[in-house]
N, C-alpha and C positions, 0 to 999 in steps of 0.2 A: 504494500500500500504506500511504500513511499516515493513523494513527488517530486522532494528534493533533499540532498542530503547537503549541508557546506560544509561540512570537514570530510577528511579522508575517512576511509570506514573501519582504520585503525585508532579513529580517536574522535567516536562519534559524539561530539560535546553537547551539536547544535543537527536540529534533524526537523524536516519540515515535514508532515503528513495529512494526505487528502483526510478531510470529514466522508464520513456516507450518509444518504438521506436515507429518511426512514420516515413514516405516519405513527405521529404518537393523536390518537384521539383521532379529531378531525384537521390536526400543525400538522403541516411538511417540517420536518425536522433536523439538520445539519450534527449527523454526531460525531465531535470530534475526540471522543475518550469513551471507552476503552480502544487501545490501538496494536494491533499483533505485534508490535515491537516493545510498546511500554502499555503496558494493561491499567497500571498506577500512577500517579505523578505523586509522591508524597501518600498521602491515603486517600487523595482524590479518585476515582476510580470509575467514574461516567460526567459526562457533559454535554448535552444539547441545546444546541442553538435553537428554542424556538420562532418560526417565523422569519417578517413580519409576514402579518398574515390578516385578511379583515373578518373581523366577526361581529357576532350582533350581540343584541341582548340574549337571544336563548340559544344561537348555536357559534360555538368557537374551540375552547379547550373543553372538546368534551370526553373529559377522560372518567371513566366509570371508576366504581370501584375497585381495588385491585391491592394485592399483598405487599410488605416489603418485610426483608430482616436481615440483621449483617449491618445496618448499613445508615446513616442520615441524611436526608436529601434536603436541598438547599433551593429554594426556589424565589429568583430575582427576575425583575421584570425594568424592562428602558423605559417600557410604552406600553400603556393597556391597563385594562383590571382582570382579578378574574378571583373565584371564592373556591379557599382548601375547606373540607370536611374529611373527619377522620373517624375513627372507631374509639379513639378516647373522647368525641362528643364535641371537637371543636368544629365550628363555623368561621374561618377567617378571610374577610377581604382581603386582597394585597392590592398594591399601586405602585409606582412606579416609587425607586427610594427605601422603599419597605424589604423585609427579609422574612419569609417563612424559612425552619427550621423545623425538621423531623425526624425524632431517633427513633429509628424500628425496633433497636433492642432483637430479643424473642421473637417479636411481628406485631405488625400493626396493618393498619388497611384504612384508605384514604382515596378522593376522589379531588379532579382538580373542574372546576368547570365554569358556565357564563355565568356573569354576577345578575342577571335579572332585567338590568337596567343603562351596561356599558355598550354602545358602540361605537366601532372604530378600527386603529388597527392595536395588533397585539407583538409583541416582540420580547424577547426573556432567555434566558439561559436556567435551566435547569441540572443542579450537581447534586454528583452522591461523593458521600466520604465513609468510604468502608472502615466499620467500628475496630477497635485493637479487642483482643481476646474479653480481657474486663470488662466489659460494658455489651458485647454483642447477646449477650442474655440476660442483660434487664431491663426492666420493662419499658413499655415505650415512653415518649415525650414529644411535646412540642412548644415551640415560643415563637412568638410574634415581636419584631423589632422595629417599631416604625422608622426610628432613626439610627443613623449612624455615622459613626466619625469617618468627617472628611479632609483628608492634607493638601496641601496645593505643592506641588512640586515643581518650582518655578513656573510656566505659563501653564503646564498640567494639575491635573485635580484626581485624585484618588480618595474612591469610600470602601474604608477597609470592612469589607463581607463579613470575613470568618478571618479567627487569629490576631498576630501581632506586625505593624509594619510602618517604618514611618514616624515612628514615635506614636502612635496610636494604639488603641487595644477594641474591637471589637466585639459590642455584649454578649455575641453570640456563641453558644456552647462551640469547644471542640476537644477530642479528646486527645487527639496527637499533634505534637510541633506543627501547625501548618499555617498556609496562609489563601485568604482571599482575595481579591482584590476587583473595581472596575474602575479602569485609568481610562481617562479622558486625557487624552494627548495631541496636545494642541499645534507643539512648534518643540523643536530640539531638546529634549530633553535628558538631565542624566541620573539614572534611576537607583538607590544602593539595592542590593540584596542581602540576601543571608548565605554565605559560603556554604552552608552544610546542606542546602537545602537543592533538590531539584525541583526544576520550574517546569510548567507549559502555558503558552498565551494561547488562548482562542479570539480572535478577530470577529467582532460584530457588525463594526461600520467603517468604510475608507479602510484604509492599508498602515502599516507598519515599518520600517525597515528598521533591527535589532541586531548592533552590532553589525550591518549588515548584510542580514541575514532578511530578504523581505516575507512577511506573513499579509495574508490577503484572508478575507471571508471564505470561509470552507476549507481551511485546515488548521493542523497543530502545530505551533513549533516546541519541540521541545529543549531544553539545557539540561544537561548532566551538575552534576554539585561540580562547587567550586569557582566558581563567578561571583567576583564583589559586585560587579555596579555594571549595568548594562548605559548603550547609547539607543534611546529611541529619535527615530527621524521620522519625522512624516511633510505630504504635499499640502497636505490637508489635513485638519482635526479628524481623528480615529478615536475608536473605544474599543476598551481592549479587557478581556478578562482573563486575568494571570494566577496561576494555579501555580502553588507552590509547598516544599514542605520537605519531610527528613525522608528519606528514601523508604517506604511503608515495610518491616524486616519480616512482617507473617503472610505467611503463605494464605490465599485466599480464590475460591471458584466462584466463578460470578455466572446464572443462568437466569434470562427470563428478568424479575426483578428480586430475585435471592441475592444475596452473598452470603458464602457461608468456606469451609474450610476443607471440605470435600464433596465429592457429588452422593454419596451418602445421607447429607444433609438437608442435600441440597431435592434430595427425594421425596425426605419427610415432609418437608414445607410445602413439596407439590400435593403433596396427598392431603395435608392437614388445609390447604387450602380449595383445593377440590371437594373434600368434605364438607366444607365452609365449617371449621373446627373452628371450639372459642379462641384458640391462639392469636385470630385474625381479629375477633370482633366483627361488629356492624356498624358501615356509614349509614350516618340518615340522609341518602342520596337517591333521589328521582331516577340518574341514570341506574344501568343493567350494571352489573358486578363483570367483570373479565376476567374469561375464564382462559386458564393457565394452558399453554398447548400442552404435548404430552412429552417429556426430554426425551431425545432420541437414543438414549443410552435405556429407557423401558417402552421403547417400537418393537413390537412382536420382529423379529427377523423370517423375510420373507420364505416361503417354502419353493425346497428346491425338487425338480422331478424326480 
């Protein structure tokens, strides 16, 4: 999958990789994490680019309800509204600014969909951060953060998502070194990092050039640890969401929307969800529930003559 590489492939620091589209709900979707080469960036571990895309009051993100576990999902928005429900009983608007934030723990079950009343266009990134051992088996959670801290980086302006960056600390839970970010990048800017930590930017609008290295809408670039302070260039104001953190050390299987730590587990959750077992709980959601396809690893094996 990948589109371009700038270093030699004996010292792959910096590595650019296509997104694939996919249909989440009723978004065309851009996803540029998980990637056959790096599955993780830190314990980042999924990323979609939703949209833009136009929707009404009653059809746009309409995503039913449907399982997670393993894992917290991160859900930020440029432009649009749209209303989370989950099986711990929450109802929450997001807008643009705002941060949903939800830990699967054990599992949880959540719906994302039109707020009633929005229309317009919609556009957002959607992240997961696969849980470390401690925390993947308790129970679930979520928080709503209307605000959050913003730094100007000379003519750029960065609002720290998740983690620490910047001199700033954002409210929002994380359980491993990591970082979030969406940088608005105006004009030449020079950005510090955190040496330990590997990064990936996803591009949502205009283009980039890092280091040299140029990132456009519809891929990943990635850096390996070891990088104090990047040079971003641009022709134009871009925004950019940079995904960052300690290189994630447990081993982890991602299917469908599980994470778990082997496909063993990763079976349970199919069953316990197919069952519609209390593991999951119940949204108090209008849409249909999504049901789980079946893992190819228990597809009857075809008969041979």
């Amino acid at each position: 999958m990948a589109e371009e590489r700038a270093d030699d492939s004996t010292n792959p620091t910096r590595e650019v990789f296509a997104s694939h589209r996919a249909m989440v709900g009723a978004i065309e979707v851009r996803r540029a994490l998980p990637q056959r080469a790096h599955r993780t960036v830190g314990a980042w571990c999924f990323a979609d680019h939703m949209g833009p895309a136009a929707v009404t009051e009653e059809r746009g993100l309409d995503i039913g309800p449907h399982p997670h576990t393993g894992l917290a999902t991160v859900t930020w928005l440029i432009e649009g509204e749209a209303v989370h429900r989950d099986s711990l009983g929450t109802e929450q608007l997001i807008r643009p600014g705002q941060l949903n934030l939800m830990s699967a723990g054990h599992g949880v079950a959540h719906s994302e969909e039109p707020t009633g009343s929005y229309r317009g266009t919609l556009e957002g990134i959607q992240l997961w951060i696969a849980q470390p051992e401690q925390y993947r088996h308790a129970a679930h959670a979520f928080e709503h953060h209307a605000e959050l801290p913003r730094v100007e980086i000379g003519a750029s302006e960065a609002t720290v998502l998740v983690g620490d960056a910047l001199g700033a600390t954002s409210p929002a839970r994380h359980d491993t070194a990591l970082v979030g970010l969406d940088l608005v990048v105006r004009a030449s800017t020079e950005m510090p990092l955190v040496r330990a930590y590997e990064y990936g930017v996803v591009v949502l609008r205009g283009a980039v050039s890092i280091d040299g290295t140029r990132v456009e809408p519809g891929s990943l670039a990635y850096f390996a640890p070891g990088i104090d302070e990047w040079r971003l260039d641009v022709n134009e104001p871009a925004r950019v969401i940079v995904l960052g953190g300690v290189p994630f050390d447990e081993s982890i299987t991602m299917w469908w929307n599980f994470v778990a730590r082997n496909r063993d587990k990763l079976t349970i959750a199919y069953l316990d969800w197919k069952n519609r077992d209390e593991r999951f709980g119940t949204v108090a959601s209008a849409l249909a529930s999504i049901d789980a396809p079946v893992p190819f690893w228990l597809r009857a094996e075809p008969e041979t003559a």
